[in-house]
FIDONU-728861 format. One record per residue: residue number from 1; residue in one letter; x, y, z of N, C-alpha, C in turn. Coordinates in steps of 0.02 Angstrom, whole numbers, plus 50000, padded with zeros to 5 digits. Example, Ala and Ser with C-alpha at 12.3 -4.5 7.8 and 13.67 -1.06 7.14 Angstrom:
BEGIN
{lose 1; 'a'; {50660; 49716; 50390}; {50615; 49775; 50390}; {50660; 49835; 50390}},
{lose 2; 's'; {50642; 49888; 50354}; {50684; 49947; 50357}; {50645; 50002; 50394}},
end
This chain:
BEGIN
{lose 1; 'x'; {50042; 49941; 50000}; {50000; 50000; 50000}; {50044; 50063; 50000}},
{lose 2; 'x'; {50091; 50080; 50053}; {50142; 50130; 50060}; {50112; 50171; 50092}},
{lose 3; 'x'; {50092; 50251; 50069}; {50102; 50308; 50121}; {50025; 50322; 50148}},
{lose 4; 'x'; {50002; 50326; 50188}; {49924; 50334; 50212}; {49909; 50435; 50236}},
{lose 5; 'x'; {49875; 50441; 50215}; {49863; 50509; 50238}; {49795; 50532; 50278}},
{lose 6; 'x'; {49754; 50574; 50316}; {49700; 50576; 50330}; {49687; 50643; 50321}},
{lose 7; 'x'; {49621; 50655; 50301}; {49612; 50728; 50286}; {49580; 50750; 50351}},
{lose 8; 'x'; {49604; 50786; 50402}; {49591; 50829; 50457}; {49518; 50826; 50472}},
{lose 9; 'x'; {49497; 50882; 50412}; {49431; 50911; 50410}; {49380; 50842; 50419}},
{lose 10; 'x'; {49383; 50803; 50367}; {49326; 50749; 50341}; {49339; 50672; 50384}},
{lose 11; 'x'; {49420; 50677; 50390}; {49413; 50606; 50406}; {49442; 50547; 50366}},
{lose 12; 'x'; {49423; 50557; 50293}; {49443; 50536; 50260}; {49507; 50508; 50257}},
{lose 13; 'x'; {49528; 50448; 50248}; {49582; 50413; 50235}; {49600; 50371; 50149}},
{lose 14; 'x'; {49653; 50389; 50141}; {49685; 50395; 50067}; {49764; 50361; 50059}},
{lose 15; 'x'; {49776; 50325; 50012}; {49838; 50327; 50022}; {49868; 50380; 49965}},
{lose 16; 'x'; {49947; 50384; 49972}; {49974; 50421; 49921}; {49954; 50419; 49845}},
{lose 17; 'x'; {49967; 50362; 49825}; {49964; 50342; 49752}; {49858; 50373; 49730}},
{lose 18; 'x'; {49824; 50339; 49795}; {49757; 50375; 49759}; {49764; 50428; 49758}},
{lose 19; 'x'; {49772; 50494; 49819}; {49792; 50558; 49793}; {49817; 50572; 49732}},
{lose 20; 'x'; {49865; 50556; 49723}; {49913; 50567; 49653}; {49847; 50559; 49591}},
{lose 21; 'x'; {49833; 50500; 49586}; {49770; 50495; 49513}; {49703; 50513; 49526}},
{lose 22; 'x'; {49711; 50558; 49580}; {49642; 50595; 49600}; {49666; 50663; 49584}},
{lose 23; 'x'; {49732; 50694; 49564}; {49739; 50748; 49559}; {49737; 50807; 49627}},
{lose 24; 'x'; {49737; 50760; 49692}; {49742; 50807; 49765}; {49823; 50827; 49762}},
{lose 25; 'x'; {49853; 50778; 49769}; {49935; 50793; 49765}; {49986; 50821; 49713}},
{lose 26; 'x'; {50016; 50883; 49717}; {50033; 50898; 49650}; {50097; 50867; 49663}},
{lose 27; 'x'; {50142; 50911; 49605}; {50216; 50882; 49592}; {50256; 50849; 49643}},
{lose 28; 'x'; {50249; 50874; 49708}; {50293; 50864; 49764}; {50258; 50774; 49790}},
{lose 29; 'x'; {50208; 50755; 49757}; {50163; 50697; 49766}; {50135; 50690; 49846}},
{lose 30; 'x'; {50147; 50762; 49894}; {50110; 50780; 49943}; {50035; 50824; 49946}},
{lose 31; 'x'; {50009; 50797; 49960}; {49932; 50814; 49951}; {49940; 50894; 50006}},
{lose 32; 'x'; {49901; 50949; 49991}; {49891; 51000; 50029}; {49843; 50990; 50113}},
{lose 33; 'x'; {49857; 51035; 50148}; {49808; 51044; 50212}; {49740; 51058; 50181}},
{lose 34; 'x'; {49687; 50994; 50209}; {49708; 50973; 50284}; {49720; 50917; 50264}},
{lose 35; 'x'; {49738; 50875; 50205}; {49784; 50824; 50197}; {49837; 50824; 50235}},
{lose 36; 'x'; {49847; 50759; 50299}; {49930; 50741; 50344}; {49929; 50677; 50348}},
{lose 37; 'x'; {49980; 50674; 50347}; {50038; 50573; 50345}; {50015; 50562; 50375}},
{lose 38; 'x'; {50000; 50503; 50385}; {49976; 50473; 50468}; {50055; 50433; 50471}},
{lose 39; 'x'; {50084; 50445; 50518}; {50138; 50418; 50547}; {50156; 50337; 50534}},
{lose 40; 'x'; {50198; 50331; 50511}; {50198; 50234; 50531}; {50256; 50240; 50461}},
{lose 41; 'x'; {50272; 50175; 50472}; {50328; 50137; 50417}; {50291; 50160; 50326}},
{lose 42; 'x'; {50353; 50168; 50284}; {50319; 50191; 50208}; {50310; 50122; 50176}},
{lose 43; 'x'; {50303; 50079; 50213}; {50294; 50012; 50173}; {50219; 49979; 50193}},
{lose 44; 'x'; {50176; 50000; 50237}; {50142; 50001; 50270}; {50079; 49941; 50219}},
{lose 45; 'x'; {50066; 49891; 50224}; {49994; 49866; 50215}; {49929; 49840; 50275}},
{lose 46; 'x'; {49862; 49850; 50237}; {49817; 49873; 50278}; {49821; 49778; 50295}},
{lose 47; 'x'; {49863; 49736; 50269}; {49841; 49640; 50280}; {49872; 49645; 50366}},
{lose 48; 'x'; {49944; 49689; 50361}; {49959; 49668; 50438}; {49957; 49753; 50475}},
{lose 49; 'x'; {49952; 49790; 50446}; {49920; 49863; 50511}; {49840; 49876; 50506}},
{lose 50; 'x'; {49819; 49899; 50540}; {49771; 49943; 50541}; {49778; 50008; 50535}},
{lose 51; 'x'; {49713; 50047; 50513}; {49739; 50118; 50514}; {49680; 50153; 50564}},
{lose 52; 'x'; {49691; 50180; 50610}; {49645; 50213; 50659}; {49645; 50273; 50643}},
{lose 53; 'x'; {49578; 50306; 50636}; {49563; 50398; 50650}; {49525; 50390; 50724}},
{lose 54; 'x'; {49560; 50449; 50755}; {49506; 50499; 50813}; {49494; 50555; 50795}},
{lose 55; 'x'; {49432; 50569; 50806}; {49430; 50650; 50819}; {49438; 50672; 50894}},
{lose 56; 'x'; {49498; 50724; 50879}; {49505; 50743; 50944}; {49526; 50831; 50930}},
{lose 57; 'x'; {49498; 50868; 50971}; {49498; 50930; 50978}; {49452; 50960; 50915}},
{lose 58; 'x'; {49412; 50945; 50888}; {49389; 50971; 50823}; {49416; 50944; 50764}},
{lose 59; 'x'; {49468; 50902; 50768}; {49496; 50882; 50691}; {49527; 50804; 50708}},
{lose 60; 'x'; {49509; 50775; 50648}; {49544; 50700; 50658}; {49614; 50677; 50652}},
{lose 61; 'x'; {49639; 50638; 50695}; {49710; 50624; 50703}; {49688; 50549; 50677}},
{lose 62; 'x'; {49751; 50511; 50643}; {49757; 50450; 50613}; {49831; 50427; 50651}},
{lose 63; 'x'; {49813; 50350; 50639}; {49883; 50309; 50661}; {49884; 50231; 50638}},
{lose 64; 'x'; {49928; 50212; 50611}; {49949; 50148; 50604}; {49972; 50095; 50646}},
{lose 65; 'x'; {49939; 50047; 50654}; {49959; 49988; 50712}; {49937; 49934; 50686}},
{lose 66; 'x'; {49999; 49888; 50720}; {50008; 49813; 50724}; {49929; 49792; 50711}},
{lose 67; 'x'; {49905; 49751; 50672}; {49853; 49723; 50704}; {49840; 49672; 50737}},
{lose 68; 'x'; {49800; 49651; 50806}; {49792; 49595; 50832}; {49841; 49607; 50869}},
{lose 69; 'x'; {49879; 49662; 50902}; {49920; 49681; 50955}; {49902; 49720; 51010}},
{lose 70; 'x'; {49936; 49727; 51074}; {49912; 49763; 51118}; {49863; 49824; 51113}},
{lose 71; 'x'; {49947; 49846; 51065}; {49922; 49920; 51062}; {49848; 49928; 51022}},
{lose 72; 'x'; {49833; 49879; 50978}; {49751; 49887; 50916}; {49722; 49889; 50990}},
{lose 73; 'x'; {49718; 49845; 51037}; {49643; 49835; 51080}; {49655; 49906; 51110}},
{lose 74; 'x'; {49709; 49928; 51130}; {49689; 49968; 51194}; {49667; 50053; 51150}},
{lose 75; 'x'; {49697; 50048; 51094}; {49671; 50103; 51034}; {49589; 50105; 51045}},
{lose 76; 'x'; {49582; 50056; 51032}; {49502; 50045; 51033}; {49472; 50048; 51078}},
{lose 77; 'x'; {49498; 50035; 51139}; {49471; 50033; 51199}; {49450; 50098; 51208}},
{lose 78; 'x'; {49519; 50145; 51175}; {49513; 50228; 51199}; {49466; 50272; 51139}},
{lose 79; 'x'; {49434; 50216; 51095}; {49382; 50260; 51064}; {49418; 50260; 50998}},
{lose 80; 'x'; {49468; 50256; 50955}; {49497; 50245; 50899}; {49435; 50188; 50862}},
{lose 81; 'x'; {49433; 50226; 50804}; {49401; 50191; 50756}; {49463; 50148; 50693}},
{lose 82; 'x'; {49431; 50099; 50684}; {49480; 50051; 50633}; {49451; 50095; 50559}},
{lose 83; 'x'; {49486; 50122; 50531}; {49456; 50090; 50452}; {49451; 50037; 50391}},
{lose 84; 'x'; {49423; 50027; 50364}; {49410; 49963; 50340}; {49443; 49973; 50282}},
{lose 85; 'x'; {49478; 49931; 50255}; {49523; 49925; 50181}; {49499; 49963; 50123}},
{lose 86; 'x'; {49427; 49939; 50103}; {49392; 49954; 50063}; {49347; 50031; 50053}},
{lose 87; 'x'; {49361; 50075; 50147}; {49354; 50148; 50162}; {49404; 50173; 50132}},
{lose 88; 'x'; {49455; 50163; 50110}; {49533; 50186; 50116}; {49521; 50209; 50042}},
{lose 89; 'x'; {49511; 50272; 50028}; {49523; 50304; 49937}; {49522; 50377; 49946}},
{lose 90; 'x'; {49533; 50407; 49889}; {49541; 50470; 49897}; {49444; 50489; 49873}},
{lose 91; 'x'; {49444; 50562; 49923}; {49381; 50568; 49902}; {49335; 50608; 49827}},
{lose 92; 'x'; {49274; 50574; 49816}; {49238; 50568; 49767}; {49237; 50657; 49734}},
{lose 93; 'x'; {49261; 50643; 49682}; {49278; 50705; 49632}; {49308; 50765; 49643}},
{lose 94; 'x'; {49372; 50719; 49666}; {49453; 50774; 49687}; {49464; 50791; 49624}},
end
């Protein structure tokens, strides 16, 4: 999969490459605010991480984790939502 991003505002989760053929990311192949990385390894697939959004303070934070590890349950425990593989695209008529 490689680079995961979340858009602040919406929530939305994307990886790099959909940005790119959605036309969000220009030359620099970094998508603009409120497009941000979600943190984790650039090799990243959704078979062994998960990708979690919170909203916290008014805007959503994202993160990548092990799945089926400590850290997934207690994410969840604290209100972290999973997204599902098939959520994961850039959004409809970027």
């Amino acid at each position: 999969m490689g680079l995961f991003f979340i858009d602040t505002d919406q929530g939305t989760v994307a990886t790099q490459h959909q940005l790119i053929a959605a036309g969000v990311a220009g030359d620099t192949g970094l998508p603009p605010r409120p497009w941000l990385r979600i943190q984790g390894t650039g090799d990243a697939s959704t078979m062994w991480y998960a990708i979690m959004r919170k909203r916290e303070r008014g805007v959503f934070i994202g993160t990548l984790v092990l799945r089926h590890s400590p850290h997934h349950a207690l994410l969840t425990e604290q209100g972290w939502e999973e997204i599902s593989p098939d959520a994961i695209r850039a959004p409809a008529g970027a």
